[in-house]
BALOBA-1460 file (C-alpha; in Angstrom, 3 decimals):
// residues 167
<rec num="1" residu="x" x="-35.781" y="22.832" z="40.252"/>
<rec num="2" residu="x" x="-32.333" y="21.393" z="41.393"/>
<rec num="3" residu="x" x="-32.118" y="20.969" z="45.278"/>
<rec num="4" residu="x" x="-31.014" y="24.259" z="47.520"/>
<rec num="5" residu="x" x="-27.693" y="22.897" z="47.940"/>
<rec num="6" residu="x" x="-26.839" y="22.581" z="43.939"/>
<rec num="7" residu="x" x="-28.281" y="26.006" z="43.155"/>
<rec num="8" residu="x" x="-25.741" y="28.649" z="42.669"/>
<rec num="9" residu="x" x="-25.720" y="32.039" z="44.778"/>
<rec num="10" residu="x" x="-27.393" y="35.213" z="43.489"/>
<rec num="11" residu="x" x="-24.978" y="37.597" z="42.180"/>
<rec num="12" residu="x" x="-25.296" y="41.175" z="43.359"/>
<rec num="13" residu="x" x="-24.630" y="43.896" z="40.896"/>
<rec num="14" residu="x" x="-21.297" y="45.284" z="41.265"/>
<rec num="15" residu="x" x="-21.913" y="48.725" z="43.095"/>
<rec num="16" residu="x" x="-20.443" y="50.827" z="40.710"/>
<rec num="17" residu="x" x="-18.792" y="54.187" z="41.807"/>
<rec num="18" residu="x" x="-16.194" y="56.822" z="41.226"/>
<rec num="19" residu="x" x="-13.823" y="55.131" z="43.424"/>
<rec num="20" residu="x" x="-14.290" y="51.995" z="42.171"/>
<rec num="21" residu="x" x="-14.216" y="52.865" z="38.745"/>
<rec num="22" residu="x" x="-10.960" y="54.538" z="38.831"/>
<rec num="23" residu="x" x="-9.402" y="51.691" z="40.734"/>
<rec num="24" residu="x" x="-10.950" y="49.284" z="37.701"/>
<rec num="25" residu="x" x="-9.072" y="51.577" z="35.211"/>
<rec num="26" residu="x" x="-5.870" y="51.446" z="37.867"/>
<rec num="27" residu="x" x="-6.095" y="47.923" z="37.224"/>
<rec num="28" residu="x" x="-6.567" y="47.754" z="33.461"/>
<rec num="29" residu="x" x="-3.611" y="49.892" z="33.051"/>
<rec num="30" residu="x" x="-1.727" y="47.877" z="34.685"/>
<rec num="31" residu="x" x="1.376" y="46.737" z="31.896"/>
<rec num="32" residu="x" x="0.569" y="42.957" z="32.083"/>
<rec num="33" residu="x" x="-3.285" y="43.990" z="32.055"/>
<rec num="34" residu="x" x="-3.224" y="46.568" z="29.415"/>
<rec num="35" residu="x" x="-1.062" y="43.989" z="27.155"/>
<rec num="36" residu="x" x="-3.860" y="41.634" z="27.194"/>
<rec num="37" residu="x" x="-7.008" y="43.910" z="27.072"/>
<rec num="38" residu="x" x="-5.583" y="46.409" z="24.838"/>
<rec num="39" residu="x" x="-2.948" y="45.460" z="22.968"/>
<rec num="40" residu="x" x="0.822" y="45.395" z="23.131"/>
<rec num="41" residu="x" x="2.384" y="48.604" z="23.614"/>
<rec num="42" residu="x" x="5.922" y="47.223" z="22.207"/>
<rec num="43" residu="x" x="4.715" y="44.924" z="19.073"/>
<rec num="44" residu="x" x="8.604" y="43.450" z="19.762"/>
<rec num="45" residu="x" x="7.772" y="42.012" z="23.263"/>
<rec num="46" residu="x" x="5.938" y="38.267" z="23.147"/>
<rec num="47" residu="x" x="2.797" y="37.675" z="24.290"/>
<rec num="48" residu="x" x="2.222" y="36.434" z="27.979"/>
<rec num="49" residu="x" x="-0.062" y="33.827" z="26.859"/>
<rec num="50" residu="x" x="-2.672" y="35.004" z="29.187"/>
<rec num="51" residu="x" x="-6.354" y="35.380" z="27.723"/>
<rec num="52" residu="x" x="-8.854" y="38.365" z="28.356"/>
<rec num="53" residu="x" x="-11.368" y="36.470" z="30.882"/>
<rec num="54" residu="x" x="-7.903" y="35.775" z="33.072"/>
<rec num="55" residu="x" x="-7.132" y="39.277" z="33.334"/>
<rec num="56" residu="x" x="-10.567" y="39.956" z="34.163"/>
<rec num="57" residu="x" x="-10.433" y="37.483" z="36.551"/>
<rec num="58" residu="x" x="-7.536" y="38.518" z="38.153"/>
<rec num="59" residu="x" x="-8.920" y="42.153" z="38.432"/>
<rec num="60" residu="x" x="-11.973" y="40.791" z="39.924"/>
<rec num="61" residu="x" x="-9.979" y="39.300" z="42.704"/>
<rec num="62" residu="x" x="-8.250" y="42.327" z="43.801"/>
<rec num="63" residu="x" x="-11.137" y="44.685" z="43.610"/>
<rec num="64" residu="x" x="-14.344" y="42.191" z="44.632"/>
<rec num="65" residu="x" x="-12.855" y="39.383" z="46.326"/>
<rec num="66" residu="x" x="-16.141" y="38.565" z="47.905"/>
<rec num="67" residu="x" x="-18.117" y="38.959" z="44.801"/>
<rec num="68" residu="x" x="-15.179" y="36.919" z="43.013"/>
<rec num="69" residu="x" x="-15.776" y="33.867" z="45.611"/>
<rec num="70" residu="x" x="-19.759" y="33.716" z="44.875"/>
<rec num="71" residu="x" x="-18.867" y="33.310" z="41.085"/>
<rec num="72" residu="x" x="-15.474" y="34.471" z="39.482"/>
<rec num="73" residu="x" x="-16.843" y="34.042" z="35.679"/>
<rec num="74" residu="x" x="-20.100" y="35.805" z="36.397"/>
<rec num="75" residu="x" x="-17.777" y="38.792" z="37.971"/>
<rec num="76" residu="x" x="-15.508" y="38.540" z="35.084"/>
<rec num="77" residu="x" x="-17.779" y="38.642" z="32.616"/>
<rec num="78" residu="x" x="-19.090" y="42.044" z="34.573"/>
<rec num="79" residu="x" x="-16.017" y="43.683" z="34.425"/>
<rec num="80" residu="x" x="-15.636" y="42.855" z="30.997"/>
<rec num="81" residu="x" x="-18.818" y="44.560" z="30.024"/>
<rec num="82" residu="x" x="-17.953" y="47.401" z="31.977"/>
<rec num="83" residu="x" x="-14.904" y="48.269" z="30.262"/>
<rec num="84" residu="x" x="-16.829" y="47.988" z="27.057"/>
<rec num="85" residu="x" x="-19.192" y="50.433" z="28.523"/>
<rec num="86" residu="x" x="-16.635" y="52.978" z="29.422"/>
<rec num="87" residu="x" x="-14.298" y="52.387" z="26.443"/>
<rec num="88" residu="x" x="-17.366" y="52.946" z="23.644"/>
<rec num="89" residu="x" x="-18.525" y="56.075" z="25.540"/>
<rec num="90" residu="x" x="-14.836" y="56.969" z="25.787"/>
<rec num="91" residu="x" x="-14.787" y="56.826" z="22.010"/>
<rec num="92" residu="x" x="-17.719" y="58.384" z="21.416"/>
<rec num="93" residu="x" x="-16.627" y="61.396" z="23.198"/>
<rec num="94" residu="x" x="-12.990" y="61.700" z="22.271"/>
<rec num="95" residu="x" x="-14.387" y="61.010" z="18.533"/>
<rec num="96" residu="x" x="-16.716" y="64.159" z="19.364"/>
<rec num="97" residu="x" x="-13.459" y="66.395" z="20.635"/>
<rec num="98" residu="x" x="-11.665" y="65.399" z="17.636"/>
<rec num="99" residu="x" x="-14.134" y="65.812" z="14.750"/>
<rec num="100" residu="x" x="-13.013" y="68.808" z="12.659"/>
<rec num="101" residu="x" x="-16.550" y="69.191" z="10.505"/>
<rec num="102" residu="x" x="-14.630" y="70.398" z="7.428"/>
<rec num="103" residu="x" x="-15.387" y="66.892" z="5.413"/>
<rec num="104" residu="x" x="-12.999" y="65.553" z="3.229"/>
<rec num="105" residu="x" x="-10.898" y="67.826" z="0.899"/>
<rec num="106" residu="x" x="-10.347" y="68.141" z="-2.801"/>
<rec num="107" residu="x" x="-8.504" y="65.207" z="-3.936"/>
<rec num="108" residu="x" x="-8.734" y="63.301" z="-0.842"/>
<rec num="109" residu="x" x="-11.026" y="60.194" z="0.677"/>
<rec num="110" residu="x" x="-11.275" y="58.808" z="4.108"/>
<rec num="111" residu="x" x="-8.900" y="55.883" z="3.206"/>
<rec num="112" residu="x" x="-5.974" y="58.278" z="2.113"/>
<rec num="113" residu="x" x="-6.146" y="60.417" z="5.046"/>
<rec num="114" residu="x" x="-3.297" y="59.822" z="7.749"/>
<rec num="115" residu="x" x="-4.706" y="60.686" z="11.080"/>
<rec num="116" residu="x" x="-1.912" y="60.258" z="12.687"/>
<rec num="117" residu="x" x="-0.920" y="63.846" z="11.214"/>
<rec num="118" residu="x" x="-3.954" y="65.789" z="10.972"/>
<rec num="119" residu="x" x="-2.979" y="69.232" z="12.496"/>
<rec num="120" residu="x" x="-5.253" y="70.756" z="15.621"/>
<rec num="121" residu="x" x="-5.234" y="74.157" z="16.279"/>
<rec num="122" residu="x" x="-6.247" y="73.645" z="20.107"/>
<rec num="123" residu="x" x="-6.211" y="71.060" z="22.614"/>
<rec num="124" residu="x" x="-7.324" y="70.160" z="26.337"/>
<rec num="125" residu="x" x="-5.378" y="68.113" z="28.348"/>
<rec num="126" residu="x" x="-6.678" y="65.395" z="30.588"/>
<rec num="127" residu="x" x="-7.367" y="67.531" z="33.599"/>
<rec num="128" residu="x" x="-9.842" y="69.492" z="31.153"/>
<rec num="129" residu="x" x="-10.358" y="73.239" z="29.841"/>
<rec num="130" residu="x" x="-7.923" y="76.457" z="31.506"/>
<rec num="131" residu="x" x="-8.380" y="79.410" z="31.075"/>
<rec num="132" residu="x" x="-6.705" y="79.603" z="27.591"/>
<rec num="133" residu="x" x="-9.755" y="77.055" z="26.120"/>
<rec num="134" residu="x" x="-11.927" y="78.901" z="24.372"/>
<rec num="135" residu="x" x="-15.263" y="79.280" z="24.957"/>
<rec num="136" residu="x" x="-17.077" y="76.728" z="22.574"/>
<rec num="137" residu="x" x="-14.657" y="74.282" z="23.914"/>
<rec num="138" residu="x" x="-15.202" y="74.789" z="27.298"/>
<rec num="139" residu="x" x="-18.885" y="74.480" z="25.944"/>
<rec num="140" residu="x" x="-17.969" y="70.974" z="24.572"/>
<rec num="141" residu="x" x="-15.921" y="69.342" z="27.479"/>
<rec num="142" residu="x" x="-19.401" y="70.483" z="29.848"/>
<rec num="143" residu="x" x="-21.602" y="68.384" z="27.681"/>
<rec num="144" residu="x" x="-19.119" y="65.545" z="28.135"/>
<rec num="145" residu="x" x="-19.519" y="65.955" z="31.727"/>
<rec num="146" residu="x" x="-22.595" y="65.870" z="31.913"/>
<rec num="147" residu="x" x="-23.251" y="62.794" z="30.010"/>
<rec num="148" residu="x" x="-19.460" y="60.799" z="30.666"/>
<rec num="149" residu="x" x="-19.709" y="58.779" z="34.596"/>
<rec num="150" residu="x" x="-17.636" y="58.768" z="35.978"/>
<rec num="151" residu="x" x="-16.948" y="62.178" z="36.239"/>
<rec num="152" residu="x" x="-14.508" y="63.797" z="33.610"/>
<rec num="153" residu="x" x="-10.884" y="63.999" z="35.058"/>
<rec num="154" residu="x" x="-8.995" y="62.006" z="32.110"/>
<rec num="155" residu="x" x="-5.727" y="62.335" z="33.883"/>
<rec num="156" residu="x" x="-5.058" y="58.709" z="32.968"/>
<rec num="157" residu="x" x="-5.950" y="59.621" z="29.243"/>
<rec num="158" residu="x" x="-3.804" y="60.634" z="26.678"/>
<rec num="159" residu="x" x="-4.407" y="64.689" z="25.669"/>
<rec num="160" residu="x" x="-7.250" y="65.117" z="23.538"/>
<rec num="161" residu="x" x="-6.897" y="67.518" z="20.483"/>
<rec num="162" residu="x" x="-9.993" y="69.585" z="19.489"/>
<rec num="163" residu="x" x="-10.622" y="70.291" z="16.048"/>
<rec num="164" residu="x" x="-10.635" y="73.995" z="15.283"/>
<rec num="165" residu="x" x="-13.989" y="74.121" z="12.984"/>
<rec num="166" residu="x" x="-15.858" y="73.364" z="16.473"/>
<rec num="167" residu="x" x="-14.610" y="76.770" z="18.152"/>
């Protein structure tokens, strides 16, 4: 066992909340953030040269700067699995609004399909169902809620469109 004075400091868990979450999201979405984690929104624009763990780093530093000066690559490597977390349950439930249960038509397969213009007959925007929705939707967005933390208010997400075969 090395001596006290070599060991390194036990890293609390991040204490995860609403607040915090949203203000992790703030961050992610931030242009020179989202570029790296995400993806460049204008394929014309060069890279910043930046790597993922940086960004994460920097986030870390602005949200948990005393958690970032126990360990900044444990931290990092915390946030990083976060946003995993909330981006596959993101997708999971988006995939769920989207899903339009009709299979695949005559003629067509999965790889011919353009998604980009499959037609929706209703939609609910990021601050959820009105009183338009109908009822099945409003059905689906509450199961969301239940199971999506932090809470569903997807103001910071692009509008969802919700297949009509699930009304």
């Amino acid at each position: 066992m090395p001596p006290k004075a070599l060991r390194k400091p036990k890293i609390p868990k991040i204490p995860w909340n609403d607040d915090l979450t949203w203000q992790f999201l703030s961050q992610c979405e931030l242009p020179a953030n989202y570029k790296i984690l995400f993806g460049k929104k204008d394929t014309t624009k060069n890279t910043s040269g930046d790597t993922k763990v940086s960004v994460f780093k920097r986030i870390a530093l602005a949200l948990l700067p005393d958690l970032y000066a126990l360990d900044a690559s444990t931290i990092a490597n915390r946030l990083k699995g976060q946003l995993e977390r909330l981006t596959k349950t993101y997708r999971k439930h988006a995939t769920w609004l989207r899903q339009t249960g009709e299979g695949v038509g005559e003629g067509e397969n999965s790889q011919d399909s353009d998604r980009a213009e499959e037609q929706l007959s209703y939609y609910i925007s990021g601050e959820g169902p009105n009183a338009q929705t109908p009822a099945n939707a409003v059905n689906l967005w509450e199961e969301i809620e239940k199971e999506f933390k932090p809470p569903v208010n997807l103001n910071h997400v692009p509008t969802l469109p919700l297949a009509p075969s699930l009304l």
